[in-house]
Each structure stands twice: as structure tokens, then as C-alpha cells.
N, C-alpha and C positions, 0 to 999 in steps of 0.2 A: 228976418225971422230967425229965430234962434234956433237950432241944428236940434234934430228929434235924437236922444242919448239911443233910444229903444232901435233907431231905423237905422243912425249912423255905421255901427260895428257891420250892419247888413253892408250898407251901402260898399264899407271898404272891401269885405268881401267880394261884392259883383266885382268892381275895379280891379284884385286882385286875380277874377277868373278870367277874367274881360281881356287880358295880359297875353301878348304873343306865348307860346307852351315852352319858354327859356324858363321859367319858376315854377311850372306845375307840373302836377305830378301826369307821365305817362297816361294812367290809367283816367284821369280826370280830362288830358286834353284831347283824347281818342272819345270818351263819350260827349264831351259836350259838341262836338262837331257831328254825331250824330241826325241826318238826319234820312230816314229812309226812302225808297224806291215803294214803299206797298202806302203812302200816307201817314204810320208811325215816325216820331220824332222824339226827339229826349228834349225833355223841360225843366228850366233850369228852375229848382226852386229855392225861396229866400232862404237863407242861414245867417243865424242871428250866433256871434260866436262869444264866446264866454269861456272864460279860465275853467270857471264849474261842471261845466258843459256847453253846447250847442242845440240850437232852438231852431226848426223847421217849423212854419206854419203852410197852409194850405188854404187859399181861398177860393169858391168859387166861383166860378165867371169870371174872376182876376189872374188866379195861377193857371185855372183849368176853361178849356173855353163853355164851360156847362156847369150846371146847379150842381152840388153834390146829392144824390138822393140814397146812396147807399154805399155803405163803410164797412169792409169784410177784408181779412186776412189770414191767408195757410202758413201753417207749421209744422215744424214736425213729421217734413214731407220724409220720409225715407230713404235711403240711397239709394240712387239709378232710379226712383220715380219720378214721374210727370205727370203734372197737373194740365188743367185746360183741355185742349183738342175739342173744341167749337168757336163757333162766330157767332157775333148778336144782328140782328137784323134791324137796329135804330141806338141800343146802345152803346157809347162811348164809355172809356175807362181808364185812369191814369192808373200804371202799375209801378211800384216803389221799391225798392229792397229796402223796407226796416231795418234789416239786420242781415246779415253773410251777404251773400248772392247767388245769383241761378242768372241763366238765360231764359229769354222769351224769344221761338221761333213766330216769326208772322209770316201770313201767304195769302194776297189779296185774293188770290184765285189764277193770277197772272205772273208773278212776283214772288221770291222766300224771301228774306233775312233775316239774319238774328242778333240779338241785340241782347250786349251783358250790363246785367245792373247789378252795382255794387257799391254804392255810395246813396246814403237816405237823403238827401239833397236834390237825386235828379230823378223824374220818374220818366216812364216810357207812355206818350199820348198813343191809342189802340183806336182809331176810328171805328163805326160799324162798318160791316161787313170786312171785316178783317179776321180767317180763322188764326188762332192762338195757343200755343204750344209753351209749357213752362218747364224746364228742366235743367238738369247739373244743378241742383241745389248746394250750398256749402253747409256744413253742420252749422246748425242755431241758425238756417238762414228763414227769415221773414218778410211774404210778398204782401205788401201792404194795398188794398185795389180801392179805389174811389170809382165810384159808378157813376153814370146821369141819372139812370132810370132805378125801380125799386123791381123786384126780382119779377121776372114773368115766365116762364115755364117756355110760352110761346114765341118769345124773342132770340130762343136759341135756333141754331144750325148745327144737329150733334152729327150730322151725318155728314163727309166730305163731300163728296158727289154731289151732294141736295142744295149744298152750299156753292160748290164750284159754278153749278149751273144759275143760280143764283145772280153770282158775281158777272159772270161773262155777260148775263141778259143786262143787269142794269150797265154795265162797260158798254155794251151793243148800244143802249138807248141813249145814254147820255154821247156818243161820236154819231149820232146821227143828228 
């Protein structure tokens, strides 16, 4: 079969990240070995590379393990603010830095970590019941969120406690 022009420039890419971290950069080989203590992980997504520019696509149930159902992203956050501070109660969410970066703190209820994104290439997979914290934003930086579900009011956890207790009962059920 003759070599796809569109997939190849991808493919030498992978091979390229794929590569013990003696050719990449710092910053690329610390996130892609990402992967967390709370169920969050970084995923690595296609770049299609081009002299013109570069081309990330996003598919779902391929790149992300759920249907895309909603496509939303903040801007324009201000310095020293923070976005987020809830958990969804069934919704999953890959989070992207479009553009600059920030941190995303996660806390299953049991567990923190935080995790920098800064490269539109890799996003950060947020299981539910994960609360979520976004902050250190860079000027012009853009968090790009792919959802499962489409907005529900009643799938949030805005309250920590409400969430904490939450998280431990279903940890309780599930080691039983």
C-alpha cells in the first residue's frame, strides 16, 4: 500500500517523541511521561507538521476515550486568577493549552497533583470525579476543554466537602 502523505509527516513525528529524551526538548520529555496518582494522564495527541504550520486533530473515542459532546474554552483569564474549583459527577474532559500555559491542580478526594500544559499537542485526560483547579496562566494563554457530556447544572460538585465525601464513599464501595 502506498504510504498516506497526510499520516506520514504524523507518523515521523510519533517516532521522533517516541525517542529516548537525548533529542527533546526538557519540557516535552517531563510531560509526556506524565502520568498521575488521582486517574489524570497526558495524551499524546497527532501533529501533523508542516513548514506553513502544524495541524492537531482531535477525535473522539480515538484520541479521547468518549464522544465529544461539548467544545468550550477560557481566555483572557487575568493574572493570579483561577478557573475551575469543581468536579463533575459522570463527566470526563480533555483539557489542552491552545496557546501560552497554566497549570491544572487535580485532587481525587485522596490525592493532589498538578500538572503543566504547555504544548497544543498534549492534553490532560480529567476523569469524573476529579475536583479541578486551573491556574498560573501565561499572557495569551488558551485552555481549550473537550467534554463527554453537554452542560448540566446538576453534574457539578461546586462545593469541596460535598465532593470529598462523595469521592471517599464511592473509594469505600468500590475496595469492598
Amino acid at each position: 500500500m502506498a504510504p498516506n502523505p497526510a499520516v506520514e509527516p504524523y507518523l515521523l513525528d510519533v517516532e521522533r517523541r517516541a525517542a529516548p529524551p537525548g533529542g527533546r526538548r526538557l519540557a516535552d520529555a517531563r510531560v509526556n511521561t506524565r502520568v498521575g496518582r488521582t486517574g489524570c494522564r497526558i495524551v499524546d495527541l497527532p501533529r501533523v507538521a508542516d513548514p506553513r504550520g502544524n495541524l492537531t486533530f482531535i477525535e473522539g473515542e480515538r484520541h479521547v476515550p468518549f464522544p465529544i459532546a461539548r467544545v468550550y474554552y477560557l481566555y483572557d483569564v487575568p493574572g493570579g486568577a483561577s478557573r475551575g474549583g469543581h468536579a463533575h459527577r459522570g463527566l470526563q474532559q480533555l483539557i489542552i493549552a491552545a496557546a501560552g500555559s497554566f497549570d491544572v491542580v487535580v485532587d481525587d478526594g485522596a490525592r493532589q497533583e498538578r500538572f503543566f500544559l504547555n504544548r497544543s499537542y498534549h492534553g490532560l485526560l480529567v476523569p469524573r470525579l476529579v475536583w479541578r483547579e486551573l491556574d498560573n496562566f501565561s499572557s495569551g494563554g488558551v485552555c481549550l476543554v473537550l467534554a463527554s457530556e453537554h452542560y448540566a447544572e446538576d453534574d457539578y460538585y461546586r462545593d469541596y466537602a460535598t465532593f470529598k465525601a462523595a469521592a471517599d464513599a464511592e473509594r469505600l464501595a468500590g475496595a469492598a
